[in-house]
N, C-alpha and C positions, 0 to 999 in steps of 0.2 A: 884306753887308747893312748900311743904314744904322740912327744909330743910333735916328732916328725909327720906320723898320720893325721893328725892338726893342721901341718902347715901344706900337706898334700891338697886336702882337702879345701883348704883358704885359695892356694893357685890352683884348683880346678875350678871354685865358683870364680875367680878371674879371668880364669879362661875362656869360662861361659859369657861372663858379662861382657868383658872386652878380646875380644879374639884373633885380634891385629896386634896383640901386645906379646910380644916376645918375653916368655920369660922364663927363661932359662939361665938367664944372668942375676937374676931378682937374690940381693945379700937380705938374710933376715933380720941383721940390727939394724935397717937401714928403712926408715920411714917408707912405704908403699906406693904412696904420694910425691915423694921424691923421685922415686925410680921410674915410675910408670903413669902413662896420659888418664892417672884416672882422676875425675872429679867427684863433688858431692855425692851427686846422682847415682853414679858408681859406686859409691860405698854402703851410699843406703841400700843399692840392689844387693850386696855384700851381705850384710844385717838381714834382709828380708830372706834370700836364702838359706841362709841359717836358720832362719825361726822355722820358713817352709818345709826344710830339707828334712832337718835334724830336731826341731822344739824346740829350738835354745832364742832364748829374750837374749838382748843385749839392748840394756833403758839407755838412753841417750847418754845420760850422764857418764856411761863408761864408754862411747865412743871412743874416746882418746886411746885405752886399753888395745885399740885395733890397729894403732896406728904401723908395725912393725910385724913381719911374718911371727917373729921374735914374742915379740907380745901379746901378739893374735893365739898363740900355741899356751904362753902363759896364762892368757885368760880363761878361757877356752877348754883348755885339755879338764876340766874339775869336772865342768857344766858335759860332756860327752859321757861322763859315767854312768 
């Protein structure tokens, strides 16, 4: 999987989660949280679909690793093989 199908896939569970969020503007080296009204809550819904969706863990301690479309594709894209 590439790593653009990564980042498709990160703005459709935002979609889902938050669906008043326009994001079609969303730059990917630009923290997530910065651009968009997401909070906590939100991101862990983020994390739990992923484990739902697709099987993929993401342990807390690499939260951080989420924080940018950018980065979310970096971490991410290994763990979809």
């Amino acid at each position: 999987m590439s790593k653009d199908e990564v980042k498709k896939i990160i703005l459709k569970i935002i979609a889902e989660i938050a669906p008043d969020e326009d994001l079609g503007n969303v730059k990917s080296d630009v923290r997530l949280r910065d651009q968009l009204e997401l909070d906590s809550m939100d991101f862990l819904d983020i994390v739990m679909e992923l484990r739902k969706k697709f099987g993929i863990e993401v342990p807390e301690a690499d939260y951080g690793q989420l924080a940018s479309l950018d980065s979310c594709a970096d971490y991410l894209q290994p763990k979809f093989k």
